[in-house]
N, C-alpha and C positions, 0 to 999 in steps of 0.2 A: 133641650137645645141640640141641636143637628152638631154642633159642634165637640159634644163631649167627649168623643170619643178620642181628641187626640189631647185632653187637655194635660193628660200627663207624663206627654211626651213634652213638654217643654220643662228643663233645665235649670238651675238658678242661673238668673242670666246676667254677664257681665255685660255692662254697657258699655262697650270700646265701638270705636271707628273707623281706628285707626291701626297697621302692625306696626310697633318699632320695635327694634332691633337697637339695642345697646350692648357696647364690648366690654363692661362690666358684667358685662354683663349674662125646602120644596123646589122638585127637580126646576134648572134653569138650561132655555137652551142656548145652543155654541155662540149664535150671532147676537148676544144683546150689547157687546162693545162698539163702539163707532169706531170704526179704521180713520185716523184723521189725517194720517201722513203715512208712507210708504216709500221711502231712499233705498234705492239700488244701486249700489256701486259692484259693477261686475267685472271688471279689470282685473281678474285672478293673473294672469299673464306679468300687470306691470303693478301690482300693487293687492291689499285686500281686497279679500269679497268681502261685502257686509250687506244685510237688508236692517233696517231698520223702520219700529211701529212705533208710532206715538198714537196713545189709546183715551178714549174718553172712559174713566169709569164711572159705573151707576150702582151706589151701595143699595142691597136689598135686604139689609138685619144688621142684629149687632150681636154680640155676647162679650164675654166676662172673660180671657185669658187669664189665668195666675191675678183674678180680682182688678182687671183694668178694663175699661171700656173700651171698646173697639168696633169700627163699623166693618163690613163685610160686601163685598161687589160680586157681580156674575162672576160667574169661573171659564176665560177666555182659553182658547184653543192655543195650543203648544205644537208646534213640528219641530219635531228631532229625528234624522236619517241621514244617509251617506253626503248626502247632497247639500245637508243643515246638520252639523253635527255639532254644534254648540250653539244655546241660548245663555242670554244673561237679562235681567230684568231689573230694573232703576226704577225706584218706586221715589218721591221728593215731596214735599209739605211746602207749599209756598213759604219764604223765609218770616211771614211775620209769626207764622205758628210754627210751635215747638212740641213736637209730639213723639209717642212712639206708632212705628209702620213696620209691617213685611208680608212678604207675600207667602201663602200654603199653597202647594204642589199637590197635584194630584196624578197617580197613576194610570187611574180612569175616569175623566172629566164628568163620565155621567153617572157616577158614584160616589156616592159623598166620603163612606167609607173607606175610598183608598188615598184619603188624606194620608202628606207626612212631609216631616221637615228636614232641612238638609244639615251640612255641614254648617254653612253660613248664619241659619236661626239657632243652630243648638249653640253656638258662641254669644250671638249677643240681635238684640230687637235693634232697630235705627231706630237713632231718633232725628227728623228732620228730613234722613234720607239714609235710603237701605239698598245694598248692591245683592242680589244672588242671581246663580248660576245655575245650569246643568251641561251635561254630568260633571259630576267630581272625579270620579275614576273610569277606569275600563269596567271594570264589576260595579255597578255603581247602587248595589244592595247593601255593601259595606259605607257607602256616602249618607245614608237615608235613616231616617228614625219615625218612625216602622222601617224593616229591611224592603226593599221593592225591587223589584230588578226591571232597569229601563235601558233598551237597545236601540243607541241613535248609530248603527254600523251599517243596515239592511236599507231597501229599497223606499219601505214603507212605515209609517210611521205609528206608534200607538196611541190612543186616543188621549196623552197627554195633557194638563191643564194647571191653570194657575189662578188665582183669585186673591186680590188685594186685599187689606185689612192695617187700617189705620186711625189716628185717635181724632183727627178732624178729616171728616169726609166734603173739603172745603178746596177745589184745584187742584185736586192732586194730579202731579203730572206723572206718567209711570211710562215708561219706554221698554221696550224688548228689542234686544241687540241680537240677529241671526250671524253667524260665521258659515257662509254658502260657498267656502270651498271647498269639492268634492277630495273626502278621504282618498287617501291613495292606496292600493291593495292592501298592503302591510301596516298601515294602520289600521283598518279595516278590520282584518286577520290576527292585530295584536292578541295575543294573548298574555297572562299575568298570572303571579302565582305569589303567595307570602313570603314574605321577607325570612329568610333562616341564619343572615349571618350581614354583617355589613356588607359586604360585596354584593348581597341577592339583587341585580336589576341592572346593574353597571354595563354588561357586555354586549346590549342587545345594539345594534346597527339598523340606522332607517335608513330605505333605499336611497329617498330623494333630500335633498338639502333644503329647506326654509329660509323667510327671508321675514327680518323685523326688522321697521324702519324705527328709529330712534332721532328722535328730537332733543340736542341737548340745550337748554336755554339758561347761560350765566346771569344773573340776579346781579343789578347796581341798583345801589340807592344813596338816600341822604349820608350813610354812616361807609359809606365807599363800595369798593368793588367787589365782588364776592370772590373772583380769583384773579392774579397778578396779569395774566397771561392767556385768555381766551379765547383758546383755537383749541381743535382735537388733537394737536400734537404733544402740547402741554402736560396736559392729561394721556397719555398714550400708552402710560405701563397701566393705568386702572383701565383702560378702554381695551386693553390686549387680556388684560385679566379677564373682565366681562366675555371679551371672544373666545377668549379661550375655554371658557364654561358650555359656554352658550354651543360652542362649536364639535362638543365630541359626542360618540356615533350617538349615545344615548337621546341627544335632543337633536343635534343636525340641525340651528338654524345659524343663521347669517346676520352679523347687526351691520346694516347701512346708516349710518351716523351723519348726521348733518347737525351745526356748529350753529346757533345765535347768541346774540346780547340784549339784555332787556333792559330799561332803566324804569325799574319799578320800586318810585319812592319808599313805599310803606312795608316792602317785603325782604327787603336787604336783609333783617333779622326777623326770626320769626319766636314771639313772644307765648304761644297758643297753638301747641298741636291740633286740638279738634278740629274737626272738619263740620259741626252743626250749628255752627254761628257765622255770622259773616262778618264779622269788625274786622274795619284794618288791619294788618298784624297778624293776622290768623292763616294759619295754612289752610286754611278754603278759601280763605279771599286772594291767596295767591293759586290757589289751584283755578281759581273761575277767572283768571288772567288767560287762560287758556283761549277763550273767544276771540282773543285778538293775538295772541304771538304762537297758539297752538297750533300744531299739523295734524289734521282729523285723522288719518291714515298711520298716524305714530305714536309710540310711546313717546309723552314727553317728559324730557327729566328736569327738575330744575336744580341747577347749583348756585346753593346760597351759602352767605359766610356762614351764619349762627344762629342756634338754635338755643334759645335765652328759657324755656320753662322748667327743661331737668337741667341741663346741661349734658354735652356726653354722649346726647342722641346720636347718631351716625345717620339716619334713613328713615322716611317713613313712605309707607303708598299709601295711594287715595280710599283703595279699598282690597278687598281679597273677593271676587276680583276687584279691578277698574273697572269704570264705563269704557268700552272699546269703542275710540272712535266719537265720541262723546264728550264736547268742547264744551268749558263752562261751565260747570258741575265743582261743586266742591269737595269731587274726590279723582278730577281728571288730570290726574298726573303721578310722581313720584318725586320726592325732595331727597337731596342728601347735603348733608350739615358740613363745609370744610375742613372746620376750624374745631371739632371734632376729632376728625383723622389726624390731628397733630400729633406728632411724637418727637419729636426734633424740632421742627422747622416753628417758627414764629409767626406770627398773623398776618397777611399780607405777603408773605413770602410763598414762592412754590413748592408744591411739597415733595417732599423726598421719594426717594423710591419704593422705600419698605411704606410709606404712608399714600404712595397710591397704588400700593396692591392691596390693601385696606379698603381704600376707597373702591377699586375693585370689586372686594368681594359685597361689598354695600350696595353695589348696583346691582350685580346680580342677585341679591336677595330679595331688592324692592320692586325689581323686577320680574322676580317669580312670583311675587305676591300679586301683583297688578294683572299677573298673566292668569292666576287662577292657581296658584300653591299655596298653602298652608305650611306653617312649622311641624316638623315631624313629628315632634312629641313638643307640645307646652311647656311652658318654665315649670308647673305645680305638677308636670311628669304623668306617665300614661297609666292611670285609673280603668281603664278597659270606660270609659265615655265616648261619646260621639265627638264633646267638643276637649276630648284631652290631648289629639293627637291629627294627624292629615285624615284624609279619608280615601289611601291608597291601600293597597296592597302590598307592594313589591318594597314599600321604603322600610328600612328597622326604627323600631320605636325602644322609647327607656322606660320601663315600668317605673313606678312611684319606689317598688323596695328598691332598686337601687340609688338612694337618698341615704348616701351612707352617714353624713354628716347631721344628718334630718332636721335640716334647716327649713326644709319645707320648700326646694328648688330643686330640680335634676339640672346636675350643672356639667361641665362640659368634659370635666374630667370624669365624670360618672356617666358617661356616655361613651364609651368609649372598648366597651368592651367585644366580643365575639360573637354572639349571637345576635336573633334578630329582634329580643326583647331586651338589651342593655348596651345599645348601640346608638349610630345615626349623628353624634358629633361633631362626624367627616362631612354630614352634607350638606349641602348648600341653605338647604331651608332649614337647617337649626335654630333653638331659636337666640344663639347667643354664642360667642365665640372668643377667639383670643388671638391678641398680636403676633403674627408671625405662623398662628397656623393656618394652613390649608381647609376650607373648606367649599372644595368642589365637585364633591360627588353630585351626582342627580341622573337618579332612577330611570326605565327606562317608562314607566307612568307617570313618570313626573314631566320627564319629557313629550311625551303622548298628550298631555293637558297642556303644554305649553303651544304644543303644532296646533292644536285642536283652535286656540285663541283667535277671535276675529282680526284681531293686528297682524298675524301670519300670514304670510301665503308661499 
């Protein structure tokens, strides 16, 4: 089987779909895909660049992953350059099938052998629907399993490729999301080096400022209103919080914030985090609200009161990434839970200050995740794995021995230390934090993948 060679590059694999964040916490060639749609939006001046492909595929084999059957499609052509320097690829199962799907990368499309899997597969297979990306990082031979090293900075492109693999080869819908606006020198010219102390990445300055539009959309239903008072003023110490993140030299973008209200009976609470079913109730059936109250060009956030399956949730995103720009998807958005952030304040009431800087730092986390971050190091702590930790450089991670308690969690107080392997606490994408502290560091690759994201410009 053409395929064995990478079969033991895949991982025991958790099946998630979700990030939350709790404060507890035979050779084929290029053209056998039909190009069936092609949207240009090139407005880099007053909004995103995005190109976007909706692709027919046509499986030609199958094999056996970790003992599951899987079909296999041609291996369609990839551009990554100055000019396209982020892809992302949305592979979906029509919803009456329930399957596992993802896509395998390849280095050199007309080589079987430069098969390898990213960030996104070494965590967990979709099932129903699977979001990945490229790149993860500036070096992006630390993102990959085989290491490869792939340059979307230069003029031209390398012969790049990607091929679907899914357990019903029945409508599959799979889209690739371009981000077409042209790097700026200094992204370009980034350079990166490994983390040696919690500070390593903090100082770097980008020339130009970024702009993310943000859609934020209040949730009312049968069981009432999801906040007392919604406007962006309301909200204004968690939305300054957010800016305040978002705004220093290390990431340099800008949130443009626009305010709606939605009356969406069945989503007022949300009973079911997964995002691979679609029942009422379910944050995917509140995320594929997005076709009719969504802004294709924005991150949309929804606030809703309550999140009824753990309780305590703060935040989830649709995916790591999001579909950018990609309405109706049941990973096209980000949620964060009100009544959650409580610490004082009662249900129905506005929350206090100290609980929307909370709220704050929640937006910004669900939002690096949507934008294409990872937690720095996992709750079960950095094992020297692909899927234990980001797939940056410049951010510090907590190795597994600092687990002093050896509960089997690196937890926040065990992160916290000086160097760049018992660190990372402070930053934003941790994966777990605490009332009252600060966590807003973010790297200067962390912010590099963020500018890079099709919602930027």
């Amino acid at each position: 089987m053409r395929k064995s060679q990478i079969l033991i590059l895949f991982p025991i694999l958790f099946f998630l779909s979700d990030c939350i964040k709790s404060k507890a916490d035979s050779g084929v060639s290029d053209n056998v895909m039909t190009l069936l749609l092609v949207n240009s939006i090139l407005n880099s001046n007053n909004g995103s660049c995005v190109k976007t492909e909706s692709i027919q595929t046509n499986t030609v084999g199958w094999w056996y992953p970790n003992g599951n059957l899987y079909y296999y499609t041609e291996i369609h052509p990839v551009t990554l350059d100055r000019k396209r320097p982020m892809v992302q690829v949305v592979v979906e199962h029509p919803e009456p099938f329930y399957g596992g799907l993802f896509p395998l990368w390849y280095s050199d499309r007309n080589n079987f052998n430069t098969s390898f899997i990213n960030r996104d597969l070494a965590s967990f297979i979709g099932i129903n629907t699977h979001i990945s990306m490229l790149p993860y990082a500036k070096d992006t031979s630390y993102a990959t399993d085989p290491a490869v090293s792939i340059l979307n900075t230069g003029d031209s492109s390398q012969p790049l490729g990607v091929e679907f693999n899914f357990t019903y080869p029945f409508n599959v819908k799979t889209t690739l999301i371009h981000s077409c606006r042209e790097l700026d020198n200094d992204e370009s010219n980034f350079q990166t080096a490994d983390a040696l102390s919690p500070m390593s990445g903090l100082y770097h300055t980008w020339a130009k400022e970024k702009i993310l539009d943000v859609n934020l959309i209040f949730v009312n239903g049968s069981n009432g209103q999801a906040y007392p008072i919604q406007t962006e003023q309301a909200i204004e110490v968690a939305l300054e919080k957010w800016r305040e993140n978002f705004s220093q030299s290390s990431v340099k973008i800008k949130l443009n914030v626009s305010v709606t209200s939605a009356n969406l009976i069945d989503y007022d609470l949300i009973y079911n985090l997964g995002t691979e079913t679609a029942y009422p109730g379910t944050l995917g059936g509140l995320f594929k609200t997005t076709s009719f109250i969504g802004k294709q060009n924005a991150l949309n956030v929804f606030i809703v009161r309550e999140e009824l399956q753990y309780g305590g949730v703060l935040g989830v995103s649709g995916g790591i990434p999001g579909p950018a720009t990609l309405l109706g998807t049941k990973q096209s958005g980000i949620a964060v839970f009100v009544d959650s952030h409580r610490l004082y304040s009662n249900s129905g009431e506005v929350l206090t200050y100290d609980e929307q800087l909370l709220l704050g730092e929640t937006l910004s986390h669900e939002a690096g995740h949507f934008l294409g971050l990872w937690h720095v190091t996992e709750s079960s702590g950095d094992y020297g794995n692909l899927w234990d930790r980001d797939p940056l450089r410049d951010t510090p991670t907590c190795h597994i021995s600092n687990d002093t308690n050896l509960n089997g969690y690196i937890e926040l107080n065990e992160c916290l230390g000086g160097s760049g392997t018992n660190s990372g606490g402070r930053n934003m994408m941790f994966w777990t934090g605490a009332v009252g502290f600060t966590q807003g560091d973010i790297t200067a690759e962390q912010g590099w993948i963020l500018r890079l994201n099709p919602l930027v410009y």
